[in-house]
N, CA, C and O of each residue as an XYZ file, in Angstrom:
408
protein
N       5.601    -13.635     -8.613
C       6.614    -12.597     -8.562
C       7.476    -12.823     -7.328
O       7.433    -12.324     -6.204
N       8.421    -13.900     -7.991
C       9.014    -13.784     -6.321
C      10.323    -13.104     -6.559
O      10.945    -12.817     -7.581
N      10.593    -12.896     -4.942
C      12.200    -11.969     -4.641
C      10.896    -10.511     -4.164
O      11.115    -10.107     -3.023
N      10.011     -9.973     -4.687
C       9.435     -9.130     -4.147
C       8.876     -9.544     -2.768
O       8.509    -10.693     -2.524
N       8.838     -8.533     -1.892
C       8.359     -8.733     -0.457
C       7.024     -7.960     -0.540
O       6.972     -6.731     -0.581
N       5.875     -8.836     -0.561
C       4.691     -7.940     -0.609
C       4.326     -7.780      0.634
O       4.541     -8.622      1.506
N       3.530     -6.285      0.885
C       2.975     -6.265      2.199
C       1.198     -7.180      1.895
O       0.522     -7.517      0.923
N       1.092     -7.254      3.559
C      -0.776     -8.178      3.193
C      -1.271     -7.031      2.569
O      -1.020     -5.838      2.402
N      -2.188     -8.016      2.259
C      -2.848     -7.019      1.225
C      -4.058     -5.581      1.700
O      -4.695     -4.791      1.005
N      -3.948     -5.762      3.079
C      -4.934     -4.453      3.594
C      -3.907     -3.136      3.642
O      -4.342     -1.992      3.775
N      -2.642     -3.413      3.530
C      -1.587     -2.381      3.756
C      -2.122     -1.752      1.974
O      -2.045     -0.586      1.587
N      -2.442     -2.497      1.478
C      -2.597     -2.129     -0.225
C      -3.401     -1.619     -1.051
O      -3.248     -0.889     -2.031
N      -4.511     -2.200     -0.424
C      -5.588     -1.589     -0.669
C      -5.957     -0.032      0.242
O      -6.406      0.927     -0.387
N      -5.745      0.044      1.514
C      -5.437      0.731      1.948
C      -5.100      2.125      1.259
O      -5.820      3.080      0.970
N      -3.668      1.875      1.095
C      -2.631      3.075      0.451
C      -3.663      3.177     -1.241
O      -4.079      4.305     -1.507
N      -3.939      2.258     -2.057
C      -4.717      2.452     -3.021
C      -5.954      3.550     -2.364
O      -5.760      4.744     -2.591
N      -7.072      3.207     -1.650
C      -8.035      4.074     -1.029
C      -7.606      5.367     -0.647
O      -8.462      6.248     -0.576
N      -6.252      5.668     -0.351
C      -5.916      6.839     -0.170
C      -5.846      7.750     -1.515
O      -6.417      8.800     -1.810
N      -4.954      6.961     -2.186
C      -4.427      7.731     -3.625
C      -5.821      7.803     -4.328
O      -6.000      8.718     -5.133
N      -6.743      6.974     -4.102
C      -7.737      7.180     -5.481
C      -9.000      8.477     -4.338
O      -9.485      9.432     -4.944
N      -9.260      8.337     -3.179
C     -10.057      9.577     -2.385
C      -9.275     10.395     -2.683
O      -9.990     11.263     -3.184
N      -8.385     10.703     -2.723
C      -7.759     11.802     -3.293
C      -6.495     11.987     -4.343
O      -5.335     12.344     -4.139
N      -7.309     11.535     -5.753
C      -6.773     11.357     -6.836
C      -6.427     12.319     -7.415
O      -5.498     12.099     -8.192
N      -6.934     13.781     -7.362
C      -6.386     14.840     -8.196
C      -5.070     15.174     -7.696
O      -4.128     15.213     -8.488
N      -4.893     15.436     -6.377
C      -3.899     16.109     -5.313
C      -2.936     14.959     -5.590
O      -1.846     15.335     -6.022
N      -3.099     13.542     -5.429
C      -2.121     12.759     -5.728
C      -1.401     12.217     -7.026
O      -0.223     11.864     -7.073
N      -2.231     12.209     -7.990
C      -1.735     12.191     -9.297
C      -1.336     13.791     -9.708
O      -0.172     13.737    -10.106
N      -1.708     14.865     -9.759
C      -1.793     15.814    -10.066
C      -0.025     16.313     -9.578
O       0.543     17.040    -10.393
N       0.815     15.892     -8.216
C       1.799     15.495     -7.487
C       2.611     15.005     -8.316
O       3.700     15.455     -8.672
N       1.856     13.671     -8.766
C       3.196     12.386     -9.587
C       3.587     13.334    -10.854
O       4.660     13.853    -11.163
N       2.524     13.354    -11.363
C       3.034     14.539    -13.016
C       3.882     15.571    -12.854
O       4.794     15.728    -13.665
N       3.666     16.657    -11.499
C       4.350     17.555    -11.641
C       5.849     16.938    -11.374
O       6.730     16.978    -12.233
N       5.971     16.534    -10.461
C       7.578     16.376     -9.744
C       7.902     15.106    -10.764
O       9.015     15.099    -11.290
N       7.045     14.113    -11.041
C       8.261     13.116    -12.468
C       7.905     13.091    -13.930
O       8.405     12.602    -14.943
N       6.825     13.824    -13.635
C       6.309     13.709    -15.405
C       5.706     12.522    -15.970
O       5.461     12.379    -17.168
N       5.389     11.358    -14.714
C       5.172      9.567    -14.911
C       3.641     10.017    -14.415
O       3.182     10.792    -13.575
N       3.127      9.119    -15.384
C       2.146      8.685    -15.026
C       1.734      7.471    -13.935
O       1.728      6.269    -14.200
N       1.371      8.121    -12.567
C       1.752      6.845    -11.398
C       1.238      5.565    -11.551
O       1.687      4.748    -10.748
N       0.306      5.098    -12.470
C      -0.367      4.147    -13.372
C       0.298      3.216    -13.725
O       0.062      2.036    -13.466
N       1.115      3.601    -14.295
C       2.099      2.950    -15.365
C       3.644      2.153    -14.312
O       4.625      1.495    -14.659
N       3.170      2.636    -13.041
C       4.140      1.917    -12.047
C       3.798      0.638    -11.884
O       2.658      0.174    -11.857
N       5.083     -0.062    -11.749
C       4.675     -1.554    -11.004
C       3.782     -1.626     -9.698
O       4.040     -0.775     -8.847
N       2.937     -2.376     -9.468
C       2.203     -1.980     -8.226
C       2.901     -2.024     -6.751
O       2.395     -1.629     -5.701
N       3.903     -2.475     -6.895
C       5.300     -2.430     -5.477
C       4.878     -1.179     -5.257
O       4.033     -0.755     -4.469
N       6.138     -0.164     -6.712
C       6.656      0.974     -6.581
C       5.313      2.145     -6.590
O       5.302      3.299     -6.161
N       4.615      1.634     -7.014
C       3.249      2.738     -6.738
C       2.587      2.472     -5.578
O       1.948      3.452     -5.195
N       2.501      1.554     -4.903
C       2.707      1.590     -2.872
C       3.185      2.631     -2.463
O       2.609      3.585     -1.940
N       4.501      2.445     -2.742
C       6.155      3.055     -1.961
C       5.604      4.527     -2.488
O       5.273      5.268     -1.562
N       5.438      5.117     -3.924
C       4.958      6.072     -4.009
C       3.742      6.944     -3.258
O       3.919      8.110     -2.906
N       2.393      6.171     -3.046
C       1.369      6.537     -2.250
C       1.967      6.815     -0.722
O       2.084      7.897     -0.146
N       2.263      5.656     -0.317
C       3.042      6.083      0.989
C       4.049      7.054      1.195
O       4.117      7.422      2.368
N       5.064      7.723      0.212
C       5.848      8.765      0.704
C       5.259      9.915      0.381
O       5.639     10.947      0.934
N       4.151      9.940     -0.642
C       3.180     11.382     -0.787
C       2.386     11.506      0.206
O       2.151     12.656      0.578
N       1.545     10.009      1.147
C       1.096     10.607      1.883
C       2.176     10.858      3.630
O       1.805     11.641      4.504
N       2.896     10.374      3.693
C       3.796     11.178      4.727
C       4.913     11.713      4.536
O       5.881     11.337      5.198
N       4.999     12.476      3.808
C       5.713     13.417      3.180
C       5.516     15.055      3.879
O       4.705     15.955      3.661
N       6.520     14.935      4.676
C       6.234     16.709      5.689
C       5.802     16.195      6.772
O       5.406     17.044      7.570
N       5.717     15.070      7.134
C       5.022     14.876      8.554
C       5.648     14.554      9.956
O       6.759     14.105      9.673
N       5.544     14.551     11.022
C       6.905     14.437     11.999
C       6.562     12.895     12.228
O       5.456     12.367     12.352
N       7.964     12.274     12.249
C       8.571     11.334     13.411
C       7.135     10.700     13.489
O       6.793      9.717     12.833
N       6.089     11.597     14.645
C       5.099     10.971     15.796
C       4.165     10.667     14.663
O       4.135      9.475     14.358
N       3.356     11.509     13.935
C       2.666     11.119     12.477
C       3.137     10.082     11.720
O       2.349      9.162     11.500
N       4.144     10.026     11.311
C       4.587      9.033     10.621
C       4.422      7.519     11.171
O       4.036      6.522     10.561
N       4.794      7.647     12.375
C       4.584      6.284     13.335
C       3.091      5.827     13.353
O       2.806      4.662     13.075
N       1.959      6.926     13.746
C       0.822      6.398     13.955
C       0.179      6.289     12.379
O      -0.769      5.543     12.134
N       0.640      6.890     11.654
C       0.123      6.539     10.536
C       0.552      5.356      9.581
O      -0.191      5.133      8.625
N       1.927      4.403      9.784
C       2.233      3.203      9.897
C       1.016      2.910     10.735
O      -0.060      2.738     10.163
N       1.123      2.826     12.299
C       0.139      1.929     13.023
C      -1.040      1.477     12.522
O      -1.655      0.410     12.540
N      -1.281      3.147     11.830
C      -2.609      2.428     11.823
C      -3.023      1.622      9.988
O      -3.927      0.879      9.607
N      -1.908      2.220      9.331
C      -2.397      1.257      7.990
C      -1.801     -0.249      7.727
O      -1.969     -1.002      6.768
N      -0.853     -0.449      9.234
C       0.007     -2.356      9.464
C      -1.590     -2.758     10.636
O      -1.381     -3.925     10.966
N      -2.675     -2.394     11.180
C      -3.218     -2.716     11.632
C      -4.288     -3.746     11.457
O      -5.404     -3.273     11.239
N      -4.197     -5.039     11.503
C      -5.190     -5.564     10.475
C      -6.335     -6.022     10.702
O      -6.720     -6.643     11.693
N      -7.003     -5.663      9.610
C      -8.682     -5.846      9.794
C      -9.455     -6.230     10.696
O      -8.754     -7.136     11.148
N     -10.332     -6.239     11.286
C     -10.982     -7.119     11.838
C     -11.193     -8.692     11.510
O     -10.897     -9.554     12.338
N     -11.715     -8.989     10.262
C     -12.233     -9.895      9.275
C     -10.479    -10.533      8.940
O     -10.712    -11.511      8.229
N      -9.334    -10.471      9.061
C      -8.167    -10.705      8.304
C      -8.054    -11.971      9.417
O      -8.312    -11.970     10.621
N      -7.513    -13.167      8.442
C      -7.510    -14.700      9.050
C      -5.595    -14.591      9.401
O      -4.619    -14.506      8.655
N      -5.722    -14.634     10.518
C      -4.016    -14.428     10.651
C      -3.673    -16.084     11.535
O      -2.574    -16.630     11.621
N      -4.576    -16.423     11.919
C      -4.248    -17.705     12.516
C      -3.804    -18.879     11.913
O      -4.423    -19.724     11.266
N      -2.435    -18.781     12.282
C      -1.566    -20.100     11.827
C      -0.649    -19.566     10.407
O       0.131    -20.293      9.792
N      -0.949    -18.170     10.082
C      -0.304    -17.853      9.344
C       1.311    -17.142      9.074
O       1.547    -15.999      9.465
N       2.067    -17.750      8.558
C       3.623    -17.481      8.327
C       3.470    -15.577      7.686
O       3.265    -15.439      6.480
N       3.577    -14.391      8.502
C       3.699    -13.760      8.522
C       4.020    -13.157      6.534
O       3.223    -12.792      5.670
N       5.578    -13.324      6.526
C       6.028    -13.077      5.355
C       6.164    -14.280      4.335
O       6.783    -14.246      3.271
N       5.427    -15.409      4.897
C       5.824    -16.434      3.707
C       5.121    -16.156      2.581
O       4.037    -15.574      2.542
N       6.075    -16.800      1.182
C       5.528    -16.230      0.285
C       4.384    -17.088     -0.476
O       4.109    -16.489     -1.515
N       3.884    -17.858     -0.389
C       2.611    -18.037     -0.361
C       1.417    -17.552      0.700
O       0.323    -18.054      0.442
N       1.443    -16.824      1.640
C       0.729    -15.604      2.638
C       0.670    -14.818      1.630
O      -0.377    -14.650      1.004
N       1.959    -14.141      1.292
C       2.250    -12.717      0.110
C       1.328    -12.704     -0.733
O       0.507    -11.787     -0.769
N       1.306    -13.999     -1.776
C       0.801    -14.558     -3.028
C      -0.620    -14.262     -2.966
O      -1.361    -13.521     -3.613
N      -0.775    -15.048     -2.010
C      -2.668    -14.806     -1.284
C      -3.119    -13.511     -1.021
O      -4.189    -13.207     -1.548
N      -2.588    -12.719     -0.366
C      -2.986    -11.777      0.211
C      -2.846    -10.451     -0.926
O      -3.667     -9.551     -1.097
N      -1.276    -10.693     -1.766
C      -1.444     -9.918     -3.068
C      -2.655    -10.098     -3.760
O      -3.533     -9.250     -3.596
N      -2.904    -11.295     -4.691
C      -4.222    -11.357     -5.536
C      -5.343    -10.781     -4.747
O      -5.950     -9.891     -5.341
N      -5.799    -11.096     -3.457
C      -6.743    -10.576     -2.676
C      -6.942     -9.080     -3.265
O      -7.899     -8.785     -3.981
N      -5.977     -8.215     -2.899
C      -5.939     -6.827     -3.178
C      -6.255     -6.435     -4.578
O      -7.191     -5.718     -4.933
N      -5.188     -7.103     -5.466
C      -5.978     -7.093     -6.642
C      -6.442     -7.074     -7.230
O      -6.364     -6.330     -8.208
N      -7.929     -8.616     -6.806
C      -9.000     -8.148     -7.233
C     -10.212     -7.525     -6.246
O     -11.403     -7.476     -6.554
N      -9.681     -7.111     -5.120
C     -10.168     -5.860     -4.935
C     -11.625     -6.454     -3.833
O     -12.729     -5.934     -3.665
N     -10.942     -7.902     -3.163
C     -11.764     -8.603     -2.322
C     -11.022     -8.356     -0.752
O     -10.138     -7.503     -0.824
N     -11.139     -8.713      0.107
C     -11.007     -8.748      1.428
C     -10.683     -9.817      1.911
O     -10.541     -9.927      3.128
């Protein structure tokens, strides 16, 4: 999938762990205000979705540390020697999330 800019994949799983610990409040959200089932999103736009439900009402200073802390990466995450946004990094680090490995 290229032309998409994926984030690594702990930003993803991440925002996934959020939406599914609290799956009623967050799906329960997507239905009322679009009537979509958030499922049925491309997995980009159902990111972008998790992330503006969960800082949605929050100030400026929240918003920042709550970036900080979900761009923060792992302990275990191999960043050495790695091209940040290249898109074979992306590629890798997408499937990673996917199937739901580390």
């Amino acid at each position: 999938m290229r032309g998409v800019v994926w984030p690594p994949y702990w930003i993803g799983q991440r925002l996934l762990t959020l939406a599914v610990k609290r799956w009623p409040e967050f799906h329960g959200t997507m239905l009322l205000r679009t009537g979509r089932e958030p499922l049925d999103l491309p997995l980009p736009s159902l990111l972008d979705v998790i992330y503006a439900w969960w800082v949605e009402g929050g100030t400026e200073k929240d918003v920042a540390k709550f970036r900080q802390a979900l761009e923060a990466p792992p302990a275990t995450a191999e960043l050495e020697g790695r091209e940040e946004w290249s898109d074979e990094a992306n590629d890798q680090s997408s499937a990673r999330a996917l199937s739901g490995s580390s």
